[in-house]
PDB file of N, CA, C and O in Angstrom:
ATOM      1  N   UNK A   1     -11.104  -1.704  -1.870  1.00  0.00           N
ATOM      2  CA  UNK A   1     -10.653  -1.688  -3.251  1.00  0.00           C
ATOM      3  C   UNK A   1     -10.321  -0.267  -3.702  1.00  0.00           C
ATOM      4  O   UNK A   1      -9.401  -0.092  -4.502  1.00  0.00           O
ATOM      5  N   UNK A   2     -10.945   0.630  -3.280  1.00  0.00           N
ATOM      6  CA  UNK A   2     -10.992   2.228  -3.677  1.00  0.00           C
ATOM      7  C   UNK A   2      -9.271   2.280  -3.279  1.00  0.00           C
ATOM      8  O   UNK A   2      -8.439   2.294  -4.186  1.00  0.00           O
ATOM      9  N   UNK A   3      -8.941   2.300  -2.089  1.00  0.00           N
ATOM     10  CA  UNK A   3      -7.508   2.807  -1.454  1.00  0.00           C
ATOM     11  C   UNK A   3      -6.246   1.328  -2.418  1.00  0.00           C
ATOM     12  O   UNK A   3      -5.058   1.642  -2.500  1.00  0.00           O
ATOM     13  N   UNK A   4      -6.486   0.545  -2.748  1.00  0.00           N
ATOM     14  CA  UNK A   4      -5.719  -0.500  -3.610  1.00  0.00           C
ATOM     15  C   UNK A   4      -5.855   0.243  -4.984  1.00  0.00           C
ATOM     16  O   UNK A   4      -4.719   0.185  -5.457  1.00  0.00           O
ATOM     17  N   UNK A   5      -6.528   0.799  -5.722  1.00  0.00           N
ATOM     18  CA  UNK A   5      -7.079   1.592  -7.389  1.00  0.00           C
ATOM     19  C   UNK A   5      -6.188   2.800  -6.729  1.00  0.00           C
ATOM     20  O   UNK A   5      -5.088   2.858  -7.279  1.00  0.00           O
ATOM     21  N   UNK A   6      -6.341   3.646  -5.841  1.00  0.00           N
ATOM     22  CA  UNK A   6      -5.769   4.589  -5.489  1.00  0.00           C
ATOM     23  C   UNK A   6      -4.099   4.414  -5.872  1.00  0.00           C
ATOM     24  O   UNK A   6      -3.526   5.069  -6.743  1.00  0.00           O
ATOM     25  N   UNK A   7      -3.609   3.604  -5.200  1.00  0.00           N
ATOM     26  CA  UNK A   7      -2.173   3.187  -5.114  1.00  0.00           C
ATOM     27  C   UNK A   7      -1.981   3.041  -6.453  1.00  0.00           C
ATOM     28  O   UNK A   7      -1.360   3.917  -7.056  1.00  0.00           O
ATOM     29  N   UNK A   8      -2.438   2.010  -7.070  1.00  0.00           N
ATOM     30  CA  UNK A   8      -1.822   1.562  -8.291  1.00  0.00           C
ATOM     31  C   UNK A   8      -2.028   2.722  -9.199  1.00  0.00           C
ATOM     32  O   UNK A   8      -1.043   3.111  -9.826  1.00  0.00           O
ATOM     33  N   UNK A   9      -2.716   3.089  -9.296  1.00  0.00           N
ATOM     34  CA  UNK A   9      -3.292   4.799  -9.785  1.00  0.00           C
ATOM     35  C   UNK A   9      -2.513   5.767  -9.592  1.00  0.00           C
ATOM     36  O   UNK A   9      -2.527   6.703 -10.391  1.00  0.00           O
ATOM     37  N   UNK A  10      -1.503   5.773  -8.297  1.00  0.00           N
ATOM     38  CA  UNK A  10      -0.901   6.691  -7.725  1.00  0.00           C
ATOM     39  C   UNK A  10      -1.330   8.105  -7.731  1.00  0.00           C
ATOM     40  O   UNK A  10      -0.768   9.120  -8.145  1.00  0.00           O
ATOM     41  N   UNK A  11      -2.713   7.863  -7.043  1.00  0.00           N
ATOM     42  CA  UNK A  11      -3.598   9.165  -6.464  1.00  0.00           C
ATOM     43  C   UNK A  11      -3.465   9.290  -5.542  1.00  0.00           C
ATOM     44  O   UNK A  11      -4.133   8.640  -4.739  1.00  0.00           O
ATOM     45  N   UNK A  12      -2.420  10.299  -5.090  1.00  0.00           N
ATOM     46  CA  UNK A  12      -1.878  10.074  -3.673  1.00  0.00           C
ATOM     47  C   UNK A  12      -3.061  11.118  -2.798  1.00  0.00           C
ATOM     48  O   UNK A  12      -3.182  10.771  -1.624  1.00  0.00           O
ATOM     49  N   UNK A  13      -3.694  11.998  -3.096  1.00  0.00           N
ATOM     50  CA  UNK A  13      -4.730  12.712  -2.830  1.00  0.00           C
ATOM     51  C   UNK A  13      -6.018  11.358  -1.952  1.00  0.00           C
ATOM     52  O   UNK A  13      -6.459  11.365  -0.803  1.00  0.00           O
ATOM     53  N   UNK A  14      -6.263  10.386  -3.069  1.00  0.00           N
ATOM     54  CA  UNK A  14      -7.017   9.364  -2.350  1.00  0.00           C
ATOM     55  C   UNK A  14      -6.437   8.564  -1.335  1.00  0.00           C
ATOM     56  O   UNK A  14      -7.053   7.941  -0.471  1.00  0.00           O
ATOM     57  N   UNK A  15      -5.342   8.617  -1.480  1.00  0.00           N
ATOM     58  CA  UNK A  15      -4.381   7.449  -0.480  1.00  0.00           C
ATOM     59  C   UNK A  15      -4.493   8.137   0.789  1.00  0.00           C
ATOM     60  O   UNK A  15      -4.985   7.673   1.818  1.00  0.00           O
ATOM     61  N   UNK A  16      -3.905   9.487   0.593  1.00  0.00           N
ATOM     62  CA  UNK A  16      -3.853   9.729   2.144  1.00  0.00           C
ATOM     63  C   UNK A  16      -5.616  10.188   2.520  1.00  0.00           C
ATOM     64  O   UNK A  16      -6.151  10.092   3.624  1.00  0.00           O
ATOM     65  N   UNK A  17      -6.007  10.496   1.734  1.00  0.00           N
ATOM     66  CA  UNK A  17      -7.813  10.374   2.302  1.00  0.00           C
ATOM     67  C   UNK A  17      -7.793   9.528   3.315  1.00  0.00           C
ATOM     68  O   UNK A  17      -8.156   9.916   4.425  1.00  0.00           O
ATOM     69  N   UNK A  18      -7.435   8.443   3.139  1.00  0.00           N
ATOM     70  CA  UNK A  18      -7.999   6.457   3.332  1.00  0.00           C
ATOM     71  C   UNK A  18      -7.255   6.557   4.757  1.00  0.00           C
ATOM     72  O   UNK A  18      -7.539   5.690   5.583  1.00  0.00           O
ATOM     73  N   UNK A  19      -6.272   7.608   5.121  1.00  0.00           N
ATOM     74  CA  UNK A  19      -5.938   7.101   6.461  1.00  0.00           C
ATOM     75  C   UNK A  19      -6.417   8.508   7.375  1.00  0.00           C
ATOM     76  O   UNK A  19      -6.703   9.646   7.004  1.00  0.00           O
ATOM     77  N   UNK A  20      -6.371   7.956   8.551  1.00  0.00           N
ATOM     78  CA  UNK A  20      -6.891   8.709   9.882  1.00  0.00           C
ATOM     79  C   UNK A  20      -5.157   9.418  10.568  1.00  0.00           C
ATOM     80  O   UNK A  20      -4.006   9.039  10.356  1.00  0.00           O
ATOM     81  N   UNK A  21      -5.775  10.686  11.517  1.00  0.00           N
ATOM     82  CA  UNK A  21      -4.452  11.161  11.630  1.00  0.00           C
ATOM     83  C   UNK A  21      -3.306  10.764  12.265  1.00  0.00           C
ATOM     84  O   UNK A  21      -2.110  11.032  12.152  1.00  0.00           O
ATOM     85  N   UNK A  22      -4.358   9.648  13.362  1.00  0.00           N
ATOM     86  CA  UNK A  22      -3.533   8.979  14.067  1.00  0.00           C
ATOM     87  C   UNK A  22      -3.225   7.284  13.739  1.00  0.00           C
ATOM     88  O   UNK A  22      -2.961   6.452  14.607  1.00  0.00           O
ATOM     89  N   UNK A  23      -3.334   7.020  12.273  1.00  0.00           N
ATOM     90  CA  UNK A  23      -3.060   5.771  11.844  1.00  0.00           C
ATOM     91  C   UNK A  23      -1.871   5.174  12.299  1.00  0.00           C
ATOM     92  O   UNK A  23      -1.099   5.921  12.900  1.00  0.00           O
ATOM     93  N   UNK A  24      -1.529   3.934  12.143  1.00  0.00           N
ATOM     94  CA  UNK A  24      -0.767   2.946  12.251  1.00  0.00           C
ATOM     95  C   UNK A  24      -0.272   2.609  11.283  1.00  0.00           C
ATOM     96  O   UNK A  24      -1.231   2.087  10.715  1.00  0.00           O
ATOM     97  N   UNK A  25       0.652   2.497  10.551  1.00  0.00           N
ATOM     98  CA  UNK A  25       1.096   1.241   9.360  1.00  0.00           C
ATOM     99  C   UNK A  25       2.128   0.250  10.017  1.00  0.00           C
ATOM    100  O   UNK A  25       2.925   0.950  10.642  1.00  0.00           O
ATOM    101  N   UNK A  26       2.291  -0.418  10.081  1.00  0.00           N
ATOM    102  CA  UNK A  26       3.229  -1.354   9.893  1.00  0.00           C
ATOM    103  C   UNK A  26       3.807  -2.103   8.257  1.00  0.00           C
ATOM    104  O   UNK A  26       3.235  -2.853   7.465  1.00  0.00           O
ATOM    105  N   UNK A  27       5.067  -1.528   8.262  1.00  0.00           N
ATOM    106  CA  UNK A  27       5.597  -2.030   6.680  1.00  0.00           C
ATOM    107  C   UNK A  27       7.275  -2.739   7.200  1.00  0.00           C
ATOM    108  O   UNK A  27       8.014  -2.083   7.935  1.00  0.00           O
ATOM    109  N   UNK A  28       7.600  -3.898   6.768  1.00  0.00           N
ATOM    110  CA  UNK A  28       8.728  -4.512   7.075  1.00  0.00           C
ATOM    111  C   UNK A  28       9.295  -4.294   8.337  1.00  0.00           C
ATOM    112  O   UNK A  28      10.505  -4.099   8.458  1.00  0.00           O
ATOM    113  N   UNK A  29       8.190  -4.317   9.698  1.00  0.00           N
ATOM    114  CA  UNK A  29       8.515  -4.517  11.258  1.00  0.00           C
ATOM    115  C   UNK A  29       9.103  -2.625  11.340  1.00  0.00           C
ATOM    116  O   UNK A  29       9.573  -2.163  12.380  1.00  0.00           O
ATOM    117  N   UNK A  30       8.980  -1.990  10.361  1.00  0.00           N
ATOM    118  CA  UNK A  30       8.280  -0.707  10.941  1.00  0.00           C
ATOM    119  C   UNK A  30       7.466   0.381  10.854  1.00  0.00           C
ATOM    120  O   UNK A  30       7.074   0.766   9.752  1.00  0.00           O
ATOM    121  N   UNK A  31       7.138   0.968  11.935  1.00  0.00           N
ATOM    122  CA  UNK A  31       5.567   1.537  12.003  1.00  0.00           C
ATOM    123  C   UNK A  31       6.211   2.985  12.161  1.00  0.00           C
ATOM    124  O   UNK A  31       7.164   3.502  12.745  1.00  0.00           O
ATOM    125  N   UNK A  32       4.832   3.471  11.053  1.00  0.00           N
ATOM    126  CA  UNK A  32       4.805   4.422  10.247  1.00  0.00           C
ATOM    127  C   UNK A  32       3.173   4.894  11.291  1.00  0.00           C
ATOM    128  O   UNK A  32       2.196   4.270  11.704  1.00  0.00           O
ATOM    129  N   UNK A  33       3.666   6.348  11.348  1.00  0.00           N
ATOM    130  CA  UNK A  33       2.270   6.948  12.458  1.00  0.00           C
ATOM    131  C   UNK A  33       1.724   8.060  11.455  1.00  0.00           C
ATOM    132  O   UNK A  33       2.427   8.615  10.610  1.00  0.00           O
ATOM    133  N   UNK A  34       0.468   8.290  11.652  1.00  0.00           N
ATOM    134  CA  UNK A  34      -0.711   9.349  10.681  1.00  0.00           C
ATOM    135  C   UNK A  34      -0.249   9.918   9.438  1.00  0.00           C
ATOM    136  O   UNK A  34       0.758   9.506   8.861  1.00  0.00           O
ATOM    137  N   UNK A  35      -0.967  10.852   9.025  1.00  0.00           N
ATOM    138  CA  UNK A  35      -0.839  11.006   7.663  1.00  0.00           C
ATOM    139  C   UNK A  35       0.678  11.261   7.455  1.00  0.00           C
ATOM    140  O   UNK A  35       1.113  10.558   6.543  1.00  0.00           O
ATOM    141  N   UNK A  36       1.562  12.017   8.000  1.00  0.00           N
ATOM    142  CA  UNK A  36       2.767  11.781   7.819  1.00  0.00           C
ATOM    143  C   UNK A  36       3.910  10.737   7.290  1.00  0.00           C
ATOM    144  O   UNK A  36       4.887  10.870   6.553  1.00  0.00           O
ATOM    145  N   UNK A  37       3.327   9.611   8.020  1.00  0.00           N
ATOM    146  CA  UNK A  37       3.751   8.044   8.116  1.00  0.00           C
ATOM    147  C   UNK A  37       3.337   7.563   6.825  1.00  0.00           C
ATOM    148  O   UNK A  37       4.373   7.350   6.197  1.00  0.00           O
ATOM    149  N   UNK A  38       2.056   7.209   5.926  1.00  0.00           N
ATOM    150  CA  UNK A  38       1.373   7.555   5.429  1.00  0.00           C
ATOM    151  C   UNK A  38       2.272   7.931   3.966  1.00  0.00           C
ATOM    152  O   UNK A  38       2.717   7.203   3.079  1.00  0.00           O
ATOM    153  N   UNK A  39       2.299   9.170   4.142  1.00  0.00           N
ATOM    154  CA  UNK A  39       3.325  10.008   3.036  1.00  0.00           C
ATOM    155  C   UNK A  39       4.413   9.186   2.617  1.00  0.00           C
ATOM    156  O   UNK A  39       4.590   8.784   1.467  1.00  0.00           O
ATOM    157  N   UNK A  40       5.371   8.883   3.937  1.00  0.00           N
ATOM    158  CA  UNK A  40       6.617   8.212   3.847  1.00  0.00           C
ATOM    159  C   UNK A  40       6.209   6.768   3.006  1.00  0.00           C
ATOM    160  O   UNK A  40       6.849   6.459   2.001  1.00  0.00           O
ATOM    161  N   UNK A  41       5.140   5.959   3.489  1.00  0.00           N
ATOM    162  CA  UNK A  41       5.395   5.357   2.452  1.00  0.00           C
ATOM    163  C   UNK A  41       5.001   4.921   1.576  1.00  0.00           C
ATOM    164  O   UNK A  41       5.463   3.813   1.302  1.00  0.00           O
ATOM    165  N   UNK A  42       4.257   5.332   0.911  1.00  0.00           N
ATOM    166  CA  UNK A  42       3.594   5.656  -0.630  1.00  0.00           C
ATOM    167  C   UNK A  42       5.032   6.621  -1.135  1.00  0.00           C
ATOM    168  O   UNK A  42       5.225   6.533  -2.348  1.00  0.00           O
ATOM    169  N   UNK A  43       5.775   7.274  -0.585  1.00  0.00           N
ATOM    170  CA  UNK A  43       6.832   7.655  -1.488  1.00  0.00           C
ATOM    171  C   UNK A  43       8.000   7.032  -1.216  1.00  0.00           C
ATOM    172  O   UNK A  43       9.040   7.579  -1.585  1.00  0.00           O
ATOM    173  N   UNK A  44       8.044   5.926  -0.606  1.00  0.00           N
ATOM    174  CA  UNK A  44       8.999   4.293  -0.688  1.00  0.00           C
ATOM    175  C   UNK A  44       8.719   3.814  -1.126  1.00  0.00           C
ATOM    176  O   UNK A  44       9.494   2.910  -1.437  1.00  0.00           O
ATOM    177  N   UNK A  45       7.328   3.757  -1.714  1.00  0.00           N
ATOM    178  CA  UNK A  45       6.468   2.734  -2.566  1.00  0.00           C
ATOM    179  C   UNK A  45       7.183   3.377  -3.863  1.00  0.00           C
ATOM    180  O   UNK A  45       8.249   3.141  -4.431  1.00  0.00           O
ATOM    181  N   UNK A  46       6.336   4.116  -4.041  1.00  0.00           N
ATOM    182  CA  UNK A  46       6.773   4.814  -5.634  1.00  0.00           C
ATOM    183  C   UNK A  46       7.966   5.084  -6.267  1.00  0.00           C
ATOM    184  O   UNK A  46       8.009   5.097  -7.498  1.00  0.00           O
ATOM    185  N   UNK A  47       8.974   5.309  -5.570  1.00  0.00           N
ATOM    186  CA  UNK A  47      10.550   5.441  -5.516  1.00  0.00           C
ATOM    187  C   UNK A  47      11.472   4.055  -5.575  1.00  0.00           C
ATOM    188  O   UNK A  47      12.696   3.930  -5.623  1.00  0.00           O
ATOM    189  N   UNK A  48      10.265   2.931  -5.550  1.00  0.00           N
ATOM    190  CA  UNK A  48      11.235   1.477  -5.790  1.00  0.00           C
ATOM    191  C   UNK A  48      10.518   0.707  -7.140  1.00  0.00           C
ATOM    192  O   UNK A  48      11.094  -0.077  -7.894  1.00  0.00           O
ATOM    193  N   UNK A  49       8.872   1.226  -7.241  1.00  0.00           N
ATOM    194  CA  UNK A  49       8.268   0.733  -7.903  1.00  0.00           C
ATOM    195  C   UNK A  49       7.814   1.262  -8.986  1.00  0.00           C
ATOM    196  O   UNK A  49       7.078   2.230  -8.796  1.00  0.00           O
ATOM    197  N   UNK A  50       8.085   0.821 -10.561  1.00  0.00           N
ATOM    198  CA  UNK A  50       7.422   1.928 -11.170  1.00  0.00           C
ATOM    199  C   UNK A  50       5.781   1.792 -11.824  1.00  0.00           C
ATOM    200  O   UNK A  50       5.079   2.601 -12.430  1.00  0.00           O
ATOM    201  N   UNK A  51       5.559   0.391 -11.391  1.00  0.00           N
ATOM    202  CA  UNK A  51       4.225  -0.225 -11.604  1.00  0.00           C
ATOM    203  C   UNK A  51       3.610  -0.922 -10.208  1.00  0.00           C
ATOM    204  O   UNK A  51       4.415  -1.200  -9.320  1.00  0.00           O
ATOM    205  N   UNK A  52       2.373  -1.169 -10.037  1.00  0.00           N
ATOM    206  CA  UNK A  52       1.952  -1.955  -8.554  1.00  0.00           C
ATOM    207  C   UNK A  52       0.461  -2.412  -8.582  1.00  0.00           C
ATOM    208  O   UNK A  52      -0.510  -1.715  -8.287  1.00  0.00           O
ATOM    209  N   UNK A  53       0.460  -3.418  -8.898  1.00  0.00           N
ATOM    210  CA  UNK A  53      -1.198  -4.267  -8.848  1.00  0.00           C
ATOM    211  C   UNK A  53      -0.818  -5.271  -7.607  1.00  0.00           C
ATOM    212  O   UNK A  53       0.149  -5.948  -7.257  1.00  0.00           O
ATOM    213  N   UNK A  54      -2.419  -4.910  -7.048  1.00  0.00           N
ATOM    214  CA  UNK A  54      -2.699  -5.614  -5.717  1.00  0.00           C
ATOM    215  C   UNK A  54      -4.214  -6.689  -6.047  1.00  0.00           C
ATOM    216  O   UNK A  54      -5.281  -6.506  -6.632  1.00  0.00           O
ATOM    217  N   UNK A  55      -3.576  -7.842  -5.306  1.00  0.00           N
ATOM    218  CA  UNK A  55      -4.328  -9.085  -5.649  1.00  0.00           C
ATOM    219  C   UNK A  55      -4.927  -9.489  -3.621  1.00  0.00           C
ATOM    220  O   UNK A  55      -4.465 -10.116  -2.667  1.00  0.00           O
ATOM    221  N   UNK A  56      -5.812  -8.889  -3.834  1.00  0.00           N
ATOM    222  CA  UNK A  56      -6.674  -9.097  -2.372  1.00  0.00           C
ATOM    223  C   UNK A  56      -6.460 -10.897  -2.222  1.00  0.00           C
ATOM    224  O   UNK A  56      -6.635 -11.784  -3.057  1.00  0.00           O
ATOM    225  N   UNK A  57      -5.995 -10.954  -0.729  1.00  0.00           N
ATOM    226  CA  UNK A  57      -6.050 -12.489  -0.456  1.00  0.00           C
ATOM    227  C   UNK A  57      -7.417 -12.347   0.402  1.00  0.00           C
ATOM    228  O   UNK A  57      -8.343 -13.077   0.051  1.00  0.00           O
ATOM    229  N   UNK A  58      -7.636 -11.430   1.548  1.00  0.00           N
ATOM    230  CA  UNK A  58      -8.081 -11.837   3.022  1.00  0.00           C
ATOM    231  C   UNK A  58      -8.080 -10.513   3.125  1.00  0.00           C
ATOM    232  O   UNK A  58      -6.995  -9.944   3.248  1.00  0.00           O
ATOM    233  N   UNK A  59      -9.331  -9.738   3.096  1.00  0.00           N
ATOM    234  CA  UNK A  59      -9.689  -8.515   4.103  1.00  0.00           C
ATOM    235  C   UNK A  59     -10.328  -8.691   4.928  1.00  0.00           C
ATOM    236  O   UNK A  59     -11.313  -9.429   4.949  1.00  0.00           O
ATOM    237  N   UNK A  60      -9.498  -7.447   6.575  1.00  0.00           N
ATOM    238  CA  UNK A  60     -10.766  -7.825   8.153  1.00  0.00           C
ATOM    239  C   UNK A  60     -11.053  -6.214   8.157  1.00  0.00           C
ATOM    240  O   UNK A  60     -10.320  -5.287   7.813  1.00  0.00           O
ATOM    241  N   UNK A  61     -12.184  -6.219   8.594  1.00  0.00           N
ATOM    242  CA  UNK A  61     -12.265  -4.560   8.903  1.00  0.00           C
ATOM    243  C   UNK A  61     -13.014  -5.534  10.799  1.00  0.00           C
ATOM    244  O   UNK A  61     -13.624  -6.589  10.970  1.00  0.00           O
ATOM    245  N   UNK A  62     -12.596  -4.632  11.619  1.00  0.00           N
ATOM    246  CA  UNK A  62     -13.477  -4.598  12.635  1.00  0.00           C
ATOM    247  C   UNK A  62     -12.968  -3.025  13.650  1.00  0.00           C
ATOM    248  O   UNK A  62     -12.026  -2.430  14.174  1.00  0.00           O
ATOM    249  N   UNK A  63     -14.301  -3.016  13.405  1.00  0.00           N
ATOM    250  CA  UNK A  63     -14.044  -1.120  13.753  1.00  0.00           C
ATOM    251  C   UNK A  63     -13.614  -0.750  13.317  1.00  0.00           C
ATOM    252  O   UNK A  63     -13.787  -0.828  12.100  1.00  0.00           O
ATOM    253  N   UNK A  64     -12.513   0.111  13.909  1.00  0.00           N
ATOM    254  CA  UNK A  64     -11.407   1.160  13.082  1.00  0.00           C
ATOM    255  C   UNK A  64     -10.091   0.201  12.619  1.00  0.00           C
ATOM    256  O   UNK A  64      -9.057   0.642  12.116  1.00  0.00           O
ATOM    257  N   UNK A  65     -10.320  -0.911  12.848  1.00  0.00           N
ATOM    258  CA  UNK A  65      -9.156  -1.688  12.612  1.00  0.00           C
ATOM    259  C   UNK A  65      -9.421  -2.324  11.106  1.00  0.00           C
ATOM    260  O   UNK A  65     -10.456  -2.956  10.892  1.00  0.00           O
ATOM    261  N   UNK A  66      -8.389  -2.114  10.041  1.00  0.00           N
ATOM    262  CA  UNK A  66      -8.350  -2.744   8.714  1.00  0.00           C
ATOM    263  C   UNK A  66      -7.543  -3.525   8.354  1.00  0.00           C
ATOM    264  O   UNK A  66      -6.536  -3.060   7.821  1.00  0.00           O
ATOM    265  N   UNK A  67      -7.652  -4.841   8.487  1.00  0.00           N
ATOM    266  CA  UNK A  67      -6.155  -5.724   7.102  1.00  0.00           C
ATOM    267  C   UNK A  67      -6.462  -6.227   6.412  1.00  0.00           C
ATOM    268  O   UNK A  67      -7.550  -6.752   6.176  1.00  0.00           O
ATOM    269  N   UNK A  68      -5.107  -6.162   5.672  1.00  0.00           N
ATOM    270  CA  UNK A  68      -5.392  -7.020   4.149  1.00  0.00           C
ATOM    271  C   UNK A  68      -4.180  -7.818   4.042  1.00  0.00           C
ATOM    272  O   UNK A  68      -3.017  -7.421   4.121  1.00  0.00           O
ATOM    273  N   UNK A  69      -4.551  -8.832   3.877  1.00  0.00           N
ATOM    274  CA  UNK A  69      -3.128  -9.887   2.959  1.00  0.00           C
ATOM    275  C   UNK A  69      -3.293  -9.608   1.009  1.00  0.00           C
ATOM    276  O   UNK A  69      -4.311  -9.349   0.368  1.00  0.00           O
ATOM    277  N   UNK A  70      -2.545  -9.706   0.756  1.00  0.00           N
ATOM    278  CA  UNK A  70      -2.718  -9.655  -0.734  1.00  0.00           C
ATOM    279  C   UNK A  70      -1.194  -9.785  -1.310  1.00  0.00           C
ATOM    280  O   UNK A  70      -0.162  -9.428  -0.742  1.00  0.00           O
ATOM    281  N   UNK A  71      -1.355 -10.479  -2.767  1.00  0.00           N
ATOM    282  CA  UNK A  71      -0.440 -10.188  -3.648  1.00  0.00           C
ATOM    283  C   UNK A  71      -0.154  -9.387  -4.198  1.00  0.00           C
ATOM    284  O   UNK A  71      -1.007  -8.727  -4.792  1.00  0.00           O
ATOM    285  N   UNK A  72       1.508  -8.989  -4.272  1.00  0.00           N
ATOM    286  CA  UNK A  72       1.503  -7.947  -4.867  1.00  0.00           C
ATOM    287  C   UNK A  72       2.436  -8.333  -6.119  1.00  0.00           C
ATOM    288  O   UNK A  72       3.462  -9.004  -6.007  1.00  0.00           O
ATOM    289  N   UNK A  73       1.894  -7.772  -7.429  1.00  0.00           N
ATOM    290  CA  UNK A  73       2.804  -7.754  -8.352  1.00  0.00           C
ATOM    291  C   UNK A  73       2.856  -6.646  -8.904  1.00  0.00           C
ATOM    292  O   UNK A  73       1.902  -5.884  -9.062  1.00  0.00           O
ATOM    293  N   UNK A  74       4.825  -6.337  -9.496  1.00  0.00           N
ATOM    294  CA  UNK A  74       5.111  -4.815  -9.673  1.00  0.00           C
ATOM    295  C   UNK A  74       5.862  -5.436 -10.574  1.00  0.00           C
ATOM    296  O   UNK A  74       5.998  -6.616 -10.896  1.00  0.00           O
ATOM    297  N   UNK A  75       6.524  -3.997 -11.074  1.00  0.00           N
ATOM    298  CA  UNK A  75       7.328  -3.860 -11.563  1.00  0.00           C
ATOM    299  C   UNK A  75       8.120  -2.893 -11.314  1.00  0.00           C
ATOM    300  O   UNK A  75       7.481  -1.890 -10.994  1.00  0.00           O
ATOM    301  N   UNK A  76       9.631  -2.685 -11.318  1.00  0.00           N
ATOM    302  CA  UNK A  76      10.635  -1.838 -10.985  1.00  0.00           C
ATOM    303  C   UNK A  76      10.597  -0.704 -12.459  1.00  0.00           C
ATOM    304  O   UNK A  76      10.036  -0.768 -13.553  1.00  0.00           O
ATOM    305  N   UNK A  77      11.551   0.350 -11.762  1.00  0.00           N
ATOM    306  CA  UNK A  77      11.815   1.133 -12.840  1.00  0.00           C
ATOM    307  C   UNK A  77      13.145   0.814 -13.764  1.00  0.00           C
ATOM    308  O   UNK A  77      13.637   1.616 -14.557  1.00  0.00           O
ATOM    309  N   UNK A  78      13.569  -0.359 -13.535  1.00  0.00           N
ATOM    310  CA  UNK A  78      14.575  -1.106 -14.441  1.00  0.00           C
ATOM    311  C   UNK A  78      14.349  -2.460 -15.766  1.00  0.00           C
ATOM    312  O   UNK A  78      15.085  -3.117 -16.503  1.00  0.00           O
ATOM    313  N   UNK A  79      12.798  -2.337 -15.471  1.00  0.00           N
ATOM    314  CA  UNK A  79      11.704  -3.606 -16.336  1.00  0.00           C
ATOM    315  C   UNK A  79      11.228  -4.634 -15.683  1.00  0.00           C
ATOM    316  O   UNK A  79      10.189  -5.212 -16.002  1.00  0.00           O
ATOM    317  N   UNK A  80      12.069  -4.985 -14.568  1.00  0.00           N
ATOM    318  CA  UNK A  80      12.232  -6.218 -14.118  1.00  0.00           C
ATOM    319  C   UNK A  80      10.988  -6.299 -13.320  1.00  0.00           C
ATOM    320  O   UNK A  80      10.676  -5.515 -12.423  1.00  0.00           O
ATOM    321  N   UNK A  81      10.305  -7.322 -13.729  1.00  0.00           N
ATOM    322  CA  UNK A  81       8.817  -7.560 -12.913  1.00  0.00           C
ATOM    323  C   UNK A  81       9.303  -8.891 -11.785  1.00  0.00           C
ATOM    324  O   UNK A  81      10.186  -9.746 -11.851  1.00  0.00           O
ATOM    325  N   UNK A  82       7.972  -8.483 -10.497  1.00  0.00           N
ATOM    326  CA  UNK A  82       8.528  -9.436  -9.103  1.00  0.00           C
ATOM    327  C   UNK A  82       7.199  -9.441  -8.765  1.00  0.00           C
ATOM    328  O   UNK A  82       6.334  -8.738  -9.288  1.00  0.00           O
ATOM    329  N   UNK A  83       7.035 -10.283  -7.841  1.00  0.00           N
ATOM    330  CA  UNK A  83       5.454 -10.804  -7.052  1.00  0.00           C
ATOM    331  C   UNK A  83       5.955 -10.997  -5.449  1.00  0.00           C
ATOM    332  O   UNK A  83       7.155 -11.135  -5.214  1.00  0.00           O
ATOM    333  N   UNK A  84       5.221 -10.996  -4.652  1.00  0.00           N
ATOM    334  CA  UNK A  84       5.271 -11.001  -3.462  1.00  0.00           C
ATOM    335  C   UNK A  84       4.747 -12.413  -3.029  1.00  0.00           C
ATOM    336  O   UNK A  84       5.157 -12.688  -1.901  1.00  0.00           O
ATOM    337  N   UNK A  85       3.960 -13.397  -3.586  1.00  0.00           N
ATOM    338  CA  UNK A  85       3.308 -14.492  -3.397  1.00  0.00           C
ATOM    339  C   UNK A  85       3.209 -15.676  -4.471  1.00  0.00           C
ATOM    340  O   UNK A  85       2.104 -15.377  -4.924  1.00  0.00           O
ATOM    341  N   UNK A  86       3.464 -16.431  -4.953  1.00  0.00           N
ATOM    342  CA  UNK A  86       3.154 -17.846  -5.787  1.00  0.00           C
ATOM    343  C   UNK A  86       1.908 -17.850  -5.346  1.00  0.00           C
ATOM    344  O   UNK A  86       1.704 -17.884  -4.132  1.00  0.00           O
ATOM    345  N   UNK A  87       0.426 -17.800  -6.634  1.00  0.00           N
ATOM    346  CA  UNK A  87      -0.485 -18.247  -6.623  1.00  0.00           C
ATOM    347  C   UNK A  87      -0.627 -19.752  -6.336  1.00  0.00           C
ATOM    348  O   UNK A  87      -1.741 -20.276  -6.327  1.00  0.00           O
TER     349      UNK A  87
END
């Protein structure tokens, strides 16, 4: 929850805390590597979105490995609000 408050918060100081140097992301089939990766996209995030609440479906942590499914609802910097999921 801390790194989801982070985002929507856009504390990018906490965001990149939350990842390791040699992280993984995967975002729309492509992968984004350590804090670098990271950077890129929290500032794809922020540059499409001008609002972002995250609705946890399903978190796994095992080991160093973390996912989450969740809803996302935003809003653009044009008003127009969108969701990622039908409750």
């Amino acid at each position: 929850m801390d790194l989801d408050n982070a985002i929507e918060n856009k504390d990018i100081y906490v965001i990149l805390s939350s990842f390791s140097d040699d992280c993984e992301i995967e975002l729309l089939g492509i992968m984004l590597t350590g804090k670098e990766g990271a950077r890129r996209w929290i500032n794809w995030l922020y540059k499409h979105l001008a609002e972002i609440k995250f609705f946890p479906v399903t978190l796994m942590v095992d080991g160093y490995t973390f996912f989450e499914e969740f809803i996302v609802k935003a809003k653009l910097h044009n008003g127009v609000e969108i969701q990622s999921k039908i409750n």
